[in-house]
mmCIF file as Biopython writes it, N, C-alpha, C and O atoms, coordinates in Angstrom:
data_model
#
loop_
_atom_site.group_PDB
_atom_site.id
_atom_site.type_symbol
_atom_site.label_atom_id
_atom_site.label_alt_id
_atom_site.label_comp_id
_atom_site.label_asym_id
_atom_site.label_entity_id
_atom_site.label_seq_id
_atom_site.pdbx_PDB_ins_code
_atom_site.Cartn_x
_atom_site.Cartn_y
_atom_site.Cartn_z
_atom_site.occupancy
_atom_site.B_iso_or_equiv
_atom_site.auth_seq_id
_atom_site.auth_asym_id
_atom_site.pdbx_PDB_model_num
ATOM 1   N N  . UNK A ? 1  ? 108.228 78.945 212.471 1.0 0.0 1  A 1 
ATOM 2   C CA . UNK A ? 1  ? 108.944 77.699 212.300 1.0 0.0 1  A 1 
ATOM 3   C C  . UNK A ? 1  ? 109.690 77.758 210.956 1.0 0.0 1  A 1 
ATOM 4   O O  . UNK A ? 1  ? 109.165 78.188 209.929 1.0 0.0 1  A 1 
ATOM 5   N N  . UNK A ? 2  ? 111.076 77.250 211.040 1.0 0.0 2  A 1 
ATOM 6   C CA . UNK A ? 2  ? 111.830 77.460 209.521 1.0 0.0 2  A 1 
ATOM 7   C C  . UNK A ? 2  ? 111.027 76.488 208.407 1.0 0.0 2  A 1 
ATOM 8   O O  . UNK A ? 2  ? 110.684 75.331 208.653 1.0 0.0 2  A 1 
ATOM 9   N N  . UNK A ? 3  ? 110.873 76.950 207.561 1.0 0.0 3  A 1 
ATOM 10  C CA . UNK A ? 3  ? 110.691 76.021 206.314 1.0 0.0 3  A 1 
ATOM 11  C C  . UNK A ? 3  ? 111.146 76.567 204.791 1.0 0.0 3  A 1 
ATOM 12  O O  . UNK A ? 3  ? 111.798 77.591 204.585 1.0 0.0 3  A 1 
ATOM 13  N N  . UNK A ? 4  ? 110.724 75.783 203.938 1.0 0.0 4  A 1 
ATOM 14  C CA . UNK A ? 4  ? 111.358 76.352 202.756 1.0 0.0 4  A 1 
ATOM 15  C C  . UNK A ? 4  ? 110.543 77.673 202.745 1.0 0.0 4  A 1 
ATOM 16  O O  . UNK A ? 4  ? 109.342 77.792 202.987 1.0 0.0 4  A 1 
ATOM 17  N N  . UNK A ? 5  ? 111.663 78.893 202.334 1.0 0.0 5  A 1 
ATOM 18  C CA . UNK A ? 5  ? 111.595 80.058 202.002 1.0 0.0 5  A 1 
ATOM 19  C C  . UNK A ? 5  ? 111.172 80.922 203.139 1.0 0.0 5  A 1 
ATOM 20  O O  . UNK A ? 5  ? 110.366 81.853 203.141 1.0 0.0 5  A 1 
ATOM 21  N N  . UNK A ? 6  ? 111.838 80.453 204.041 1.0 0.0 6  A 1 
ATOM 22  C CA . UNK A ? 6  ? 112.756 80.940 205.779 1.0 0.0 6  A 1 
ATOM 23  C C  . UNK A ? 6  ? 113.650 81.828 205.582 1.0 0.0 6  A 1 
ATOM 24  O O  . UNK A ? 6  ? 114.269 81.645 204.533 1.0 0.0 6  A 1 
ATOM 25  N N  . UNK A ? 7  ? 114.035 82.923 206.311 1.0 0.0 7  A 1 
ATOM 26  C CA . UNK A ? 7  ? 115.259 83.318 206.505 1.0 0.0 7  A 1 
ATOM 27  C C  . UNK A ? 7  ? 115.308 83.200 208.124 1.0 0.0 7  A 1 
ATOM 28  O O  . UNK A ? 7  ? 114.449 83.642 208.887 1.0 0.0 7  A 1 
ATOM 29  N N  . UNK A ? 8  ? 116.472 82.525 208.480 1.0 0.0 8  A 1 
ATOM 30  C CA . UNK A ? 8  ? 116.648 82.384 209.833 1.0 0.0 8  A 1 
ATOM 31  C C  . UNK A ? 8  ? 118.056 83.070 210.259 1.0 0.0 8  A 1 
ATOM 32  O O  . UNK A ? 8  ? 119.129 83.026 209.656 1.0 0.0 8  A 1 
ATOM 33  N N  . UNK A ? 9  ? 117.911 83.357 210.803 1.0 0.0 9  A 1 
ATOM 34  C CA . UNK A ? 9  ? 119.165 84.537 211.696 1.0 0.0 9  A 1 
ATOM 35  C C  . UNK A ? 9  ? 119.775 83.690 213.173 1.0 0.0 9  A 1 
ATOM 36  O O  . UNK A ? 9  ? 119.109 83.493 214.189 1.0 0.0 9  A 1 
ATOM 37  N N  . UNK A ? 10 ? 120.965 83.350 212.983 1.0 0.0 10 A 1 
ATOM 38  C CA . UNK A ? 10 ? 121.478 82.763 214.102 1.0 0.0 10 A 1 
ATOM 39  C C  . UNK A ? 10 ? 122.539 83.428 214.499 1.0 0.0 10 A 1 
ATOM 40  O O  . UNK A ? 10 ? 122.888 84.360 213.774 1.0 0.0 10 A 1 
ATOM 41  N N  . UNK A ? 11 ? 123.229 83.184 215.573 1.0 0.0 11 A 1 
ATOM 42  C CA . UNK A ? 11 ? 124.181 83.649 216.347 1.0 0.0 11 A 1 
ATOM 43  C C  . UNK A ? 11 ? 125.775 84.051 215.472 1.0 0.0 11 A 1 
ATOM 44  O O  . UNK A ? 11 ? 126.642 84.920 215.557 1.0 0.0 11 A 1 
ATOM 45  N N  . UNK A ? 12 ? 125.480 82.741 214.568 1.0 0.0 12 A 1 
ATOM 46  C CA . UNK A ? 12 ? 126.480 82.876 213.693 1.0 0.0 12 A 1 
ATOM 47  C C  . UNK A ? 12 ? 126.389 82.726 211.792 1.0 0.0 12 A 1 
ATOM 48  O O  . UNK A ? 12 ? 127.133 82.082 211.051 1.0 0.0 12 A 1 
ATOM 49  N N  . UNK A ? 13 ? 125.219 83.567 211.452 1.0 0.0 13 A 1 
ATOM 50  C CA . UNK A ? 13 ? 124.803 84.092 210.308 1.0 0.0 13 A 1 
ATOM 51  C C  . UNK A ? 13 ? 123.470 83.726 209.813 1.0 0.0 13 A 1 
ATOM 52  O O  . UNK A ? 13 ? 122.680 83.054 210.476 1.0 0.0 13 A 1 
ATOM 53  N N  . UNK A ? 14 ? 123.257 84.135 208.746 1.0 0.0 14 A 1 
ATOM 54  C CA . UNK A ? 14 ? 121.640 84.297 208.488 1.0 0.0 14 A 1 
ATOM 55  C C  . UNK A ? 14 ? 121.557 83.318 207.003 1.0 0.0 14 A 1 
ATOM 56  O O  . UNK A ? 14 ? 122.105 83.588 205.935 1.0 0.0 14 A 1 
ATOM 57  N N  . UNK A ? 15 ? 120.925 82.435 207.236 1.0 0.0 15 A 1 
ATOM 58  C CA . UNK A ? 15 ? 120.622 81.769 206.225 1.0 0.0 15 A 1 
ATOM 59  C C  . UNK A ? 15 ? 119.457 81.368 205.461 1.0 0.0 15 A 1 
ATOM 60  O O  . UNK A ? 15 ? 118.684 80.606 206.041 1.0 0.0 15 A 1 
ATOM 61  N N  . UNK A ? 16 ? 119.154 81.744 204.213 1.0 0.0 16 A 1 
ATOM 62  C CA . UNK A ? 16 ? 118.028 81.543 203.776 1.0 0.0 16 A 1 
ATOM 63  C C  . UNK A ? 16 ? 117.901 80.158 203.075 1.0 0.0 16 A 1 
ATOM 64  O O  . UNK A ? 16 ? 118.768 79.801 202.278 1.0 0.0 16 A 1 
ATOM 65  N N  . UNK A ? 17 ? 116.489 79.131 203.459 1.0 0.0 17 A 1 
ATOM 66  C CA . UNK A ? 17 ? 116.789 78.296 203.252 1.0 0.0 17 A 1 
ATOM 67  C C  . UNK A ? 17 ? 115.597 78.411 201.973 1.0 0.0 17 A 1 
ATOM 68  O O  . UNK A ? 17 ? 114.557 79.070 201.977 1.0 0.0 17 A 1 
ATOM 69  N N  . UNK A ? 18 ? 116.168 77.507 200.877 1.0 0.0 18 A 1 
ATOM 70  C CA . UNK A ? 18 ? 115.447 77.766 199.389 1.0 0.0 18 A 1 
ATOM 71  C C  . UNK A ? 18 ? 116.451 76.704 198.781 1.0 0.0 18 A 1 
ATOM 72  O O  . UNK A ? 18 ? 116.193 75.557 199.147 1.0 0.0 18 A 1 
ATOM 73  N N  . UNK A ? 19 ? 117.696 76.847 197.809 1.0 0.0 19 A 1 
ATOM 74  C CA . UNK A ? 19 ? 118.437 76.440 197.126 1.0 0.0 19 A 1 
ATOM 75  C C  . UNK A ? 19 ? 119.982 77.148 197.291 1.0 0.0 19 A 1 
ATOM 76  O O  . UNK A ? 19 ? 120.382 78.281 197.558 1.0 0.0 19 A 1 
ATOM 77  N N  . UNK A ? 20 ? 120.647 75.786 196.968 1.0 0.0 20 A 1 
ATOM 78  C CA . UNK A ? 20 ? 122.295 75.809 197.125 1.0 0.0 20 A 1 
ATOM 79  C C  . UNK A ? 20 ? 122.559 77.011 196.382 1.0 0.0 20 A 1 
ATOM 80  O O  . UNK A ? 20 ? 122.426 76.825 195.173 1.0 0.0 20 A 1 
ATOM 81  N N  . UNK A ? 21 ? 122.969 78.462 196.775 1.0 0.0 21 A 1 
ATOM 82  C CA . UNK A ? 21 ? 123.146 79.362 195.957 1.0 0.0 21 A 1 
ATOM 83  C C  . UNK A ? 21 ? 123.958 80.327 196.358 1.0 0.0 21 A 1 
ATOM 84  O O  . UNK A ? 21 ? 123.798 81.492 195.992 1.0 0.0 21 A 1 
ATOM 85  N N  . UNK A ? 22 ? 125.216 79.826 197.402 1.0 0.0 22 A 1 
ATOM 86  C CA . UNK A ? 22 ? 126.339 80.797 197.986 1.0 0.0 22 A 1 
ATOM 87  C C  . UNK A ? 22 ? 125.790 81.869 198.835 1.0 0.0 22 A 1 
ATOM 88  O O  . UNK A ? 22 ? 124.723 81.699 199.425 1.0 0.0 22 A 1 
ATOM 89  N N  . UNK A ? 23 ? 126.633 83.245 198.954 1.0 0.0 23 A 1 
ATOM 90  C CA . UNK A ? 23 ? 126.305 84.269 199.613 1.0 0.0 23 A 1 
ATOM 91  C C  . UNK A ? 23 ? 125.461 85.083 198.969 1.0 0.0 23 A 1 
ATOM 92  O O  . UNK A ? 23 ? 125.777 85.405 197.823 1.0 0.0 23 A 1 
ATOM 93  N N  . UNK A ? 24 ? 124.417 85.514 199.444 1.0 0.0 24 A 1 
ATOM 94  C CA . UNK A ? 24 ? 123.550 86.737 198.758 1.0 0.0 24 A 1 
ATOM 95  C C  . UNK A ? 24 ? 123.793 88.272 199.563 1.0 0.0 24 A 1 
ATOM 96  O O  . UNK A ? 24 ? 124.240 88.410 200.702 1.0 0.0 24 A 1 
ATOM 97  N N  . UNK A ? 25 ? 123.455 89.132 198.821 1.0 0.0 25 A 1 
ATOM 98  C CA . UNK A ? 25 ? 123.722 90.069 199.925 1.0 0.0 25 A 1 
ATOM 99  C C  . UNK A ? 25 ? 122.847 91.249 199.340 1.0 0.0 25 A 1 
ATOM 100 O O  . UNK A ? 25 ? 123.089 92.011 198.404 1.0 0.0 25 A 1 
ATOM 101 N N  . UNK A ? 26 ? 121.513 91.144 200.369 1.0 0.0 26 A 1 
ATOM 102 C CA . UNK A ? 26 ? 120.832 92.050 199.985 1.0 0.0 26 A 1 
ATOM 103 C C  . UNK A ? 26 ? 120.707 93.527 200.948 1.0 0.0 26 A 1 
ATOM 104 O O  . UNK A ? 26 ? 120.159 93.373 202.039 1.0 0.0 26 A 1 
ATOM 105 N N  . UNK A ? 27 ? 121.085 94.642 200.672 1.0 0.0 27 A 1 
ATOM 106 C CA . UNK A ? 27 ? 120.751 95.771 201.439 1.0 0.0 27 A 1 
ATOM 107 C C  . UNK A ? 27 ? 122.088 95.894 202.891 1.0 0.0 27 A 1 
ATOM 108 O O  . UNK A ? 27 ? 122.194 96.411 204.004 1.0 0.0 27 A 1 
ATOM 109 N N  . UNK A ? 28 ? 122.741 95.200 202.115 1.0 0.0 28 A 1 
ATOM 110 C CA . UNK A ? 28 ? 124.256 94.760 202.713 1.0 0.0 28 A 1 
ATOM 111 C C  . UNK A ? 28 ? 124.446 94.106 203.892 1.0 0.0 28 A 1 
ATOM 112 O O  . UNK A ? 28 ? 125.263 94.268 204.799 1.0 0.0 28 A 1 
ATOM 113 N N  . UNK A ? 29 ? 123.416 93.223 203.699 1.0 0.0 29 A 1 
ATOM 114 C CA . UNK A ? 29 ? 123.618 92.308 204.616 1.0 0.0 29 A 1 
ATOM 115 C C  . UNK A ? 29 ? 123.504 90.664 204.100 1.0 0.0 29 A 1 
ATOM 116 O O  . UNK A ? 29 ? 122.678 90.169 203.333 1.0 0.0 29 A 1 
ATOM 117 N N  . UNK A ? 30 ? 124.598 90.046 204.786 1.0 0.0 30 A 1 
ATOM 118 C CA . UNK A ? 30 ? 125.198 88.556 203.672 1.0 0.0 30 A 1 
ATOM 119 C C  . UNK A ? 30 ? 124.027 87.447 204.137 1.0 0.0 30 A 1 
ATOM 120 O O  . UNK A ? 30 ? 123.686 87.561 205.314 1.0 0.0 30 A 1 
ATOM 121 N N  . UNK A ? 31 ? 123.464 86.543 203.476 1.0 0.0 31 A 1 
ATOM 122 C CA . UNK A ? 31 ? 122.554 85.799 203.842 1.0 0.0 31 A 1 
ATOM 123 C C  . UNK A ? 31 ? 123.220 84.602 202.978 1.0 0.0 31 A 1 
ATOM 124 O O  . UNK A ? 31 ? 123.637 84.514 201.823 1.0 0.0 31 A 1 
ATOM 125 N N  . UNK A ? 32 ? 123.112 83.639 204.184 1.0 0.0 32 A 1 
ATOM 126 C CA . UNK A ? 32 ? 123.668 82.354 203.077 1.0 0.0 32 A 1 
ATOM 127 C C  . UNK A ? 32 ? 122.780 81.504 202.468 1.0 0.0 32 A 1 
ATOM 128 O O  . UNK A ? 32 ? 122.515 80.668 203.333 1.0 0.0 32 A 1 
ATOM 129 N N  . UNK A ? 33 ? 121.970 81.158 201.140 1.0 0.0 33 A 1 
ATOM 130 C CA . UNK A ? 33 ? 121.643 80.639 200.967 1.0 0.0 33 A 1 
ATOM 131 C C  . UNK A ? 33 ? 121.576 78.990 200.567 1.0 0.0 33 A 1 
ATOM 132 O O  . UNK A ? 33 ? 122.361 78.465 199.777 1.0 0.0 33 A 1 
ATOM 133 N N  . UNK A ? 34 ? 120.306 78.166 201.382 1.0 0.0 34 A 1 
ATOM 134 C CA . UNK A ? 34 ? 120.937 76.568 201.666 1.0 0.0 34 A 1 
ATOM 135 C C  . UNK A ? 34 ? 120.142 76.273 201.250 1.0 0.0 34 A 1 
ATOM 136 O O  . UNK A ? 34 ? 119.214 77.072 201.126 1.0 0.0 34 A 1 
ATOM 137 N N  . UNK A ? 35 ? 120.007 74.721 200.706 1.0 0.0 35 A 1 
ATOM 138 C CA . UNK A ? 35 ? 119.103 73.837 200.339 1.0 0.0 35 A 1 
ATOM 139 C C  . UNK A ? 35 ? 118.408 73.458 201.384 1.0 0.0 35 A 1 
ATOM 140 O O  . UNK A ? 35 ? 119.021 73.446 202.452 1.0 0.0 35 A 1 
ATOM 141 N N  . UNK A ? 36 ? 116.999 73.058 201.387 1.0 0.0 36 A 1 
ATOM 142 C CA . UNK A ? 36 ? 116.449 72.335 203.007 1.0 0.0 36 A 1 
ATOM 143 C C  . UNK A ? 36 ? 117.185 70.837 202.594 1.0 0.0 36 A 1 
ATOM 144 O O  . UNK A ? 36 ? 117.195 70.099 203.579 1.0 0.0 36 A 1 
ATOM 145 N N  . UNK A ? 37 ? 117.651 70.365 201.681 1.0 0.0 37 A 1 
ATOM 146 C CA . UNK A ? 37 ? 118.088 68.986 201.891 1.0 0.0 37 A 1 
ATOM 147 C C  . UNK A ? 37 ? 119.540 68.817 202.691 1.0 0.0 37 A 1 
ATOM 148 O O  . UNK A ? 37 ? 119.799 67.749 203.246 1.0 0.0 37 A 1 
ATOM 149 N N  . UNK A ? 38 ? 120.779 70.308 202.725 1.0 0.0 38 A 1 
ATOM 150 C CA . UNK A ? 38 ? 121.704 69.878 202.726 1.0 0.0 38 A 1 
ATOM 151 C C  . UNK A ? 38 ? 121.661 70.220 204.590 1.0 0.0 38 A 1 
ATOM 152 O O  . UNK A ? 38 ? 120.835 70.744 205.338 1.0 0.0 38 A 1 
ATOM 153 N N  . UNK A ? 39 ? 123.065 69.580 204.777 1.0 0.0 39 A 1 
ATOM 154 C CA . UNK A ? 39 ? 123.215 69.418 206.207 1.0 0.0 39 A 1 
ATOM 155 C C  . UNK A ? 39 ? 122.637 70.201 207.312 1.0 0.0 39 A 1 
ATOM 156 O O  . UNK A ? 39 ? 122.135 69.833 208.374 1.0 0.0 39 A 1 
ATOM 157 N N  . UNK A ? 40 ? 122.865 71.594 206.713 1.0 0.0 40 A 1 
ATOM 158 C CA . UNK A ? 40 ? 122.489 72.302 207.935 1.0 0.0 40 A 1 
ATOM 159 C C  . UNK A ? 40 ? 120.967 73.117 207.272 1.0 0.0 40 A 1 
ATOM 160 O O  . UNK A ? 40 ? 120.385 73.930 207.990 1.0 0.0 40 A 1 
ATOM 161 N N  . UNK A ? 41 ? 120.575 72.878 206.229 1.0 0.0 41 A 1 
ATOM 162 C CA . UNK A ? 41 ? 119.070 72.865 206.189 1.0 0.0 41 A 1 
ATOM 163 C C  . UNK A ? 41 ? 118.249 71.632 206.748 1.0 0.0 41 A 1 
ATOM 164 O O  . UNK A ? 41 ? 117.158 72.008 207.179 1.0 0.0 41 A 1 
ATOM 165 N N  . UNK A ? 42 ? 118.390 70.703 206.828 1.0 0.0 42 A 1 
ATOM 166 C CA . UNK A ? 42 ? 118.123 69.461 207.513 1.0 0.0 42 A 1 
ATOM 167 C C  . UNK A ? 42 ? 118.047 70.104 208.969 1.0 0.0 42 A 1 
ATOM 168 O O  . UNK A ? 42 ? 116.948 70.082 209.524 1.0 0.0 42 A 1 
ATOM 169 N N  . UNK A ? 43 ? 119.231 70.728 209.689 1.0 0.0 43 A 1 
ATOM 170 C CA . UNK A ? 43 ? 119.129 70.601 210.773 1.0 0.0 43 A 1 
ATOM 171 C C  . UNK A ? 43 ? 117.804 72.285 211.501 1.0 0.0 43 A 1 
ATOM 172 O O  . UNK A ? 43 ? 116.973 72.332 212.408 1.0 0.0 43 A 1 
ATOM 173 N N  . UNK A ? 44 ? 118.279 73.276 210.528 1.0 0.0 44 A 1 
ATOM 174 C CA . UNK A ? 44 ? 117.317 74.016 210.662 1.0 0.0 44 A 1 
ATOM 175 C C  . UNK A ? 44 ? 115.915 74.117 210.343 1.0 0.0 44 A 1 
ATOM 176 O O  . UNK A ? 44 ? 115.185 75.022 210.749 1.0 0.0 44 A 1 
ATOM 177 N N  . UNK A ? 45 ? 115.565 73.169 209.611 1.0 0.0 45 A 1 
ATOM 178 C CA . UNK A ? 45 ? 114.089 72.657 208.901 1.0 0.0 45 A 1 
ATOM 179 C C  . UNK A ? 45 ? 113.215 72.874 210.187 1.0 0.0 45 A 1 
ATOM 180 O O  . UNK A ? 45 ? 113.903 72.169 210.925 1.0 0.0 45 A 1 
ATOM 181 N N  . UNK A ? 46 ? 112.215 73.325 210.998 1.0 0.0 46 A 1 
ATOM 182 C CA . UNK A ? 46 ? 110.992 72.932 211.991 1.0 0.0 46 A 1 
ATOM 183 C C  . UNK A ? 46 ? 111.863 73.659 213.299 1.0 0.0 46 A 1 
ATOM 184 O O  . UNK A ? 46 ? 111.432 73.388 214.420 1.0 0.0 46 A 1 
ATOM 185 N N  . UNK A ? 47 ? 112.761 74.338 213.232 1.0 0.0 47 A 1 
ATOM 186 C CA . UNK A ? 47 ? 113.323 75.217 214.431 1.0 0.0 47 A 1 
ATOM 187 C C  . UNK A ? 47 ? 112.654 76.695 214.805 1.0 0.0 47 A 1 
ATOM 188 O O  . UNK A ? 47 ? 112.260 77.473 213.936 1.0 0.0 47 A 1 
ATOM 189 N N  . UNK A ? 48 ? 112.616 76.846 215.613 1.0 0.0 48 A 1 
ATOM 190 C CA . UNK A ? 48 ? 112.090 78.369 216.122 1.0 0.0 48 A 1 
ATOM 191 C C  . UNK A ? 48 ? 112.807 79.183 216.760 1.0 0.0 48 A 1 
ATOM 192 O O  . UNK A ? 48 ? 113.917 78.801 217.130 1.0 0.0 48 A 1 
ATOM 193 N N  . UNK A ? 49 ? 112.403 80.396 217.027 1.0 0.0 49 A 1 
ATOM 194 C CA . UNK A ? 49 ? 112.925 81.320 217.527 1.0 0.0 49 A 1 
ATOM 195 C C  . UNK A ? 49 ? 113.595 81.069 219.154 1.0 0.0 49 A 1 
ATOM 196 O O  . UNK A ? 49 ? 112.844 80.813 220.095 1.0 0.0 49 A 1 
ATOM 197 N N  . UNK A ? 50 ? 115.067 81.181 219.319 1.0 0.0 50 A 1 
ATOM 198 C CA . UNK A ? 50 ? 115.198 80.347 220.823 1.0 0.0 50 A 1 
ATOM 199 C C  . UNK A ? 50 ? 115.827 78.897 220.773 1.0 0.0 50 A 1 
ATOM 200 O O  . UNK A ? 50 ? 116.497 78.537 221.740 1.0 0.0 50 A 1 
ATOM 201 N N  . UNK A ? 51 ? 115.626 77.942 219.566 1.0 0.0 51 A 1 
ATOM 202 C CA . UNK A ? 51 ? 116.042 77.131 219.535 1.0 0.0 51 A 1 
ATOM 203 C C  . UNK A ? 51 ? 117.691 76.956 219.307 1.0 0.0 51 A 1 
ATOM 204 O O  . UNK A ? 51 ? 118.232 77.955 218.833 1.0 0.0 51 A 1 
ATOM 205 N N  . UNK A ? 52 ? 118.682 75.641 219.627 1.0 0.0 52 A 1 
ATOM 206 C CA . UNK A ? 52 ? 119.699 75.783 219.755 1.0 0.0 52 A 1 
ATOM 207 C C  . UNK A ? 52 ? 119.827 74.409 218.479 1.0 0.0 52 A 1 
ATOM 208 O O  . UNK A ? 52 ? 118.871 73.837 217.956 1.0 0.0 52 A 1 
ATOM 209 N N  . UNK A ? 53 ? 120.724 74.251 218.324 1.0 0.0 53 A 1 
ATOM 210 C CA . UNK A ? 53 ? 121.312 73.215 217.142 1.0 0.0 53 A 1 
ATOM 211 C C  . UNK A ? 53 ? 123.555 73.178 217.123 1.0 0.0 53 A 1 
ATOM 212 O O  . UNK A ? 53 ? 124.433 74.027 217.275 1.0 0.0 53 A 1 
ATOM 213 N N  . UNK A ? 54 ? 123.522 71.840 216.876 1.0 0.0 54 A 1 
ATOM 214 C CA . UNK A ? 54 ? 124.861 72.059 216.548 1.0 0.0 54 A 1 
ATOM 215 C C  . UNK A ? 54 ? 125.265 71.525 215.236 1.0 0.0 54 A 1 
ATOM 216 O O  . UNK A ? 54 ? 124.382 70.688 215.045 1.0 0.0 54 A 1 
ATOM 217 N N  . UNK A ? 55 ? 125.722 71.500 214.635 1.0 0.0 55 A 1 
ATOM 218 C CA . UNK A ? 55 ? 126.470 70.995 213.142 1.0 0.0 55 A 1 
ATOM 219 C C  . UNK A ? 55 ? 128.193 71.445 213.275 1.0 0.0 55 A 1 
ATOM 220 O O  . UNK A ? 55 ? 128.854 72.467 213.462 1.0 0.0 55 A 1 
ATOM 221 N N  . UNK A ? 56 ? 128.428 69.914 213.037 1.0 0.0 56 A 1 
ATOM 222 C CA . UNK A ? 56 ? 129.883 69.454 212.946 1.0 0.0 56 A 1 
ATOM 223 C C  . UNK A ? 56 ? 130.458 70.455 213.722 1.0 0.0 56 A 1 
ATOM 224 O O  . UNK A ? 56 ? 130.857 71.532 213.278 1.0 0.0 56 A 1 
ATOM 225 N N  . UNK A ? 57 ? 130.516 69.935 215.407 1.0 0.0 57 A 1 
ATOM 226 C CA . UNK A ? 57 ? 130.926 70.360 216.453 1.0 0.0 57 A 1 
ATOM 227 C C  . UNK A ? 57 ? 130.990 71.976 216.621 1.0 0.0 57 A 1 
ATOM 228 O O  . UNK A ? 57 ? 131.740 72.346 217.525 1.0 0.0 57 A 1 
ATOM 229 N N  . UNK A ? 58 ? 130.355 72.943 215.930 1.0 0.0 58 A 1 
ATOM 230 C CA . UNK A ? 58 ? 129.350 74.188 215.926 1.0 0.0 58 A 1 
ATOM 231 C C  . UNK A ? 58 ? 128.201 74.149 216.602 1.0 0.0 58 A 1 
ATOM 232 O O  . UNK A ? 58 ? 127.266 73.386 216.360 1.0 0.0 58 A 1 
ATOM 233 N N  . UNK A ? 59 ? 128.283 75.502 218.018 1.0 0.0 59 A 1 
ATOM 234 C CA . UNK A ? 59 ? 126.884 75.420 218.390 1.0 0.0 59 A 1 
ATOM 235 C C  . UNK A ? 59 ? 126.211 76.720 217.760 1.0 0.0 59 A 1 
ATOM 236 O O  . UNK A ? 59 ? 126.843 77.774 217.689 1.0 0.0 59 A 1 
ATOM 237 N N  . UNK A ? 60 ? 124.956 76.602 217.324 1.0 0.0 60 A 1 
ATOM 238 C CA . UNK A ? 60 ? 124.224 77.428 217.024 1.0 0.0 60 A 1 
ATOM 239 C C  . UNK A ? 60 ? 122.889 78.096 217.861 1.0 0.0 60 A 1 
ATOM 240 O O  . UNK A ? 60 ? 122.231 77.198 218.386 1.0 0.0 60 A 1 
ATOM 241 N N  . UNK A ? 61 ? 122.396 79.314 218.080 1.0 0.0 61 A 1 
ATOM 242 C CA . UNK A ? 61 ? 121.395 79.353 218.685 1.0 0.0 61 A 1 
ATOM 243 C C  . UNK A ? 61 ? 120.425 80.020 217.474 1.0 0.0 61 A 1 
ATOM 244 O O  . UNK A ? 61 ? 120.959 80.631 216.548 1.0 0.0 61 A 1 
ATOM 245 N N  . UNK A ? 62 ? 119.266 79.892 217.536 1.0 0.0 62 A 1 
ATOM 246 C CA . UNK A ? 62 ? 118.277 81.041 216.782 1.0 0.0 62 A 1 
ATOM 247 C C  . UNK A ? 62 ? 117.717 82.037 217.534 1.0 0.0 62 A 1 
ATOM 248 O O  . UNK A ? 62 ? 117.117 82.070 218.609 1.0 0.0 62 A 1 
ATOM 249 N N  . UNK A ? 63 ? 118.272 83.358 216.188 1.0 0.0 63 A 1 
ATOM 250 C CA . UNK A ? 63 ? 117.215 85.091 216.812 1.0 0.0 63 A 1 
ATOM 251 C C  . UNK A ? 63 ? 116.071 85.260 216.673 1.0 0.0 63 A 1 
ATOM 252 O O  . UNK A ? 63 ? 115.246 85.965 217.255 1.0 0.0 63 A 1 
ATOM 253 N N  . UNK A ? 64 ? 116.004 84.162 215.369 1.0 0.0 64 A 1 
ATOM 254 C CA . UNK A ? 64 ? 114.408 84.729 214.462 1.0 0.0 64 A 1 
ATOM 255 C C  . UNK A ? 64 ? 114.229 84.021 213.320 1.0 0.0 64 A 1 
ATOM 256 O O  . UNK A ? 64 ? 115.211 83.600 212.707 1.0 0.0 64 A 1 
ATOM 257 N N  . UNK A ? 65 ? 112.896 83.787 212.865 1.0 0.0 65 A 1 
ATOM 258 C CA . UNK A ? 65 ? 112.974 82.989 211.719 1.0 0.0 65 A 1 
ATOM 259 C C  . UNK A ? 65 ? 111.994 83.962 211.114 1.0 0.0 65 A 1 
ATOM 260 O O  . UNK A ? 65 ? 111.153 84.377 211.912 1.0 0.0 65 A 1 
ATOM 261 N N  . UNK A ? 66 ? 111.914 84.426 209.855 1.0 0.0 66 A 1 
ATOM 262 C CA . UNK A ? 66 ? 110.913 85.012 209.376 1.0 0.0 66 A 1 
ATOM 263 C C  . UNK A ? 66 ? 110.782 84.276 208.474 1.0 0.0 66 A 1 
ATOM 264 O O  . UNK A ? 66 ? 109.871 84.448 207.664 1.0 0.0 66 A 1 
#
């Protein structure tokens, strides 16, 4: 289940949720890091693997949450 200090992998990029802190890119791969307060940490907060979500007319699905 996502929670703080998640990395979740979706259809359309991988976001680690922790703090507002742009693109990271570890081992060359880009991870966006989000606040759990802001929009789309809100919406990924308690999602699982399989789950779908949309933000501002974006659909999203999830690969994986580690």
């Amino acid at each position: 289940m996502a929670e703080n200090g998640s990395v979740v992998v979706t259809d359309s990029g991988k976001f680690y949720i922790a703090i507002s802190a742009g693109t990271l890119v570890v081992n060359g791969e880009a991870y966006f890091a989000v606040s759990a307060a802001s929009p789309i940490g809100l919406k990924l907060k308690g999602l699982k693997t399989g789950n779908e979500f949309n933000l501002n007319g974006k659909a999203y699905k999830i690969a994986e949450v580690m």
